[in-house]
N, C-alpha and C positions, 0 to 999 in steps of 0.2 A: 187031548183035543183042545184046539184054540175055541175058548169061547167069544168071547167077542175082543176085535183090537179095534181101538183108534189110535189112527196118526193124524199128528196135528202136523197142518203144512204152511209154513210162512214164507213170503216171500220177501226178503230185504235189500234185493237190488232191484238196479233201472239198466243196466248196461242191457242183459240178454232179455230178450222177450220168453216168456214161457207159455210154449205150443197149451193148446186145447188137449186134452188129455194125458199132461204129462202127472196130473197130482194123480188121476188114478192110478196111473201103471207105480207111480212112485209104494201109493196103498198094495196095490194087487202085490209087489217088490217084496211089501211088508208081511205081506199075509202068506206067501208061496214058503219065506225061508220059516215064517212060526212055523208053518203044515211041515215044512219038510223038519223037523227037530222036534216031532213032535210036542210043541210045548204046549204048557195046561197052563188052562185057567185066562181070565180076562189081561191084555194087555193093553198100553200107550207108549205110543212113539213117538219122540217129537222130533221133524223134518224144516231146516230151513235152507234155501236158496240165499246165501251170500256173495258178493263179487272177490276178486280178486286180494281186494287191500284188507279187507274185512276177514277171512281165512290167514293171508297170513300174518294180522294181529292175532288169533287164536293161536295159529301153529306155535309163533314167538313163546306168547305165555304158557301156552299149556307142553309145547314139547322143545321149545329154547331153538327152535327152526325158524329161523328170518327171511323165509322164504311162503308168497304162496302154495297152497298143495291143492289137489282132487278133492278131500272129502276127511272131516275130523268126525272121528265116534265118540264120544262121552257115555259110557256105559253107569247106570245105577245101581251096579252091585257089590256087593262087600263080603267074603266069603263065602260066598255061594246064593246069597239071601238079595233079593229083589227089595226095592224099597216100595209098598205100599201105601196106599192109598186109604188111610184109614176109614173115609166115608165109603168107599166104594169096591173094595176088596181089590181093584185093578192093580195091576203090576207095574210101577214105572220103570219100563227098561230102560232107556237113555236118550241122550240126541246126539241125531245126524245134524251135520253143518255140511252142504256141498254148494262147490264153489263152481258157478254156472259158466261161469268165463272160463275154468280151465276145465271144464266138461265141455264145451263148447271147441274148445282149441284142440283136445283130446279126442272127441268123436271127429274132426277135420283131419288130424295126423293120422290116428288108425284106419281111416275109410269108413268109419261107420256111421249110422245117426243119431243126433244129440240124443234120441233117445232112450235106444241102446245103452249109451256113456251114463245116463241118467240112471239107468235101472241095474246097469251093474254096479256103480259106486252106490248106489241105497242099499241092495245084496249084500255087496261087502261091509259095507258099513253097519248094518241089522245082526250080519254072522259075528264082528266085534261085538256090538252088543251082549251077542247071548255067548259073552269069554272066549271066543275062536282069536288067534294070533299069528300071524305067521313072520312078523321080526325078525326072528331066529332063525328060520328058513328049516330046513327038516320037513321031518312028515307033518310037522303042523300045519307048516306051508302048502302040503300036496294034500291033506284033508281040507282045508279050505277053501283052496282052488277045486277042488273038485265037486265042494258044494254049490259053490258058484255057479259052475257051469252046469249041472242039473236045476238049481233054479231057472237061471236063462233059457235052456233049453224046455222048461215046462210053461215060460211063458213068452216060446215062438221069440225068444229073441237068444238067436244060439252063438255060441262059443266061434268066434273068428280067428284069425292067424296074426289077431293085434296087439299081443302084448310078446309077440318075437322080433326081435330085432332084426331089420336086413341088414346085410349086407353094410350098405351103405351109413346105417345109424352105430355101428359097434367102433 
C-alpha cells in the first residue's frame, strides 16, 4: 500500500502555457500507476515541463538521440534497490522530463487533449520508473501497454485509436 508519494512539479518552459489542473492529473498519474503495482512504502517523484530544445539536449546525452522526444525517465534504482532518503525513509523513484511542445503537437496529431497526452506520457514514464520496458518489443511491450491503458481508463481518460497508424501515415 502506497503510503504517502510526493511529486514535485516544475515547470521550465515559456512556449506552452500549462492549463489549471494539469499538475494534479499529472499527481493523480502518479498515484493510480503506485496503487496499481501495488507499491509500498512512501514515495517521490520528480516531474518537469521542458520545451522542445531542452529534451533533446537530454535525449543527445543521455541516449546519443539528436532528436527532440515526448518524455525521458531517469529511474533511481540499482538492482532492484530504490535509493533513499536517509532522513525520511522515502523512496526516490526517479524523474520524469516531458516535453510540452511535442505533447502539445502530439495530442493535436492524435485528436486528443493536451491533457490526455499529459497523463499518458507521465503513466508511461512512472511505469519506466518502477523497471517496466518495452525497447525490445515482446510481451514486455504488451504488459506495459496494457498497464497503461487500465491506468487511463481508471482515471476517465480512456485508451483511443492514437497510436495506430492510418492509412495515410504508413
Amino acid at each position: 500500500m502506497v503510503d504517502k508519494i510526493k511529486v514535485v512539479i516544475s515547470n521550465e518552459q515559456k512556449e506552452v502555457r500549462i492549463p489549471t489542473g494539469l499538475r494534479m492529473l499529472v499527481r493523480r498519474c502518479c498515484n493510480a500507476v503506485l496503487r496499481l503495482e501495488n507499491f509500498e512504502g512512501s514515495a517521490e517523484i520528480s516531474v518537469s515541463f521542458v520545451n522542445n530544445e531542452r529534451i533533446q539536449e537530454l535525449n543527445k546525452q543521455y541516449r546519443d538521440k539528436d532528436q527532440p522526444t515526448d518524455v525521458l525517465s531517469f529511474p533511481m534504482f540499482e538492482n532492484g534497490q530504490y535509493n533513499v532518503d536517509p532522513e525520511t525513509g522515502v523512496k526516490l523513484l526517479g524523474d520524469v522530463v516531458i516535453s510540452v511542445e511535442k505533447a502539445l503537437e502530439q495530442s493535436e496529431k492524435y485528436g486528443h487533449s493536451f491533457q490526455r497526452e499529459i497523463g499518458y506520457l507521465t503513466v508511461h514514464s512512472v511505469l519506466h520508473l518502477l523497471g517496466y520496458d518495452h525497447v525490445n518489443g515482446g510481451i514486455e511491450r504488451v504488459r506495459m501497454r496494457e498497464k497503461e491503458e487500465e491506468v487511463m481508463s481508471q482515471l476517465g481518460l480512456p485508451g483511443t485509436f492514437s497510436y495506430v497508424l492510418v492509412e495515410d501515415e504508413k
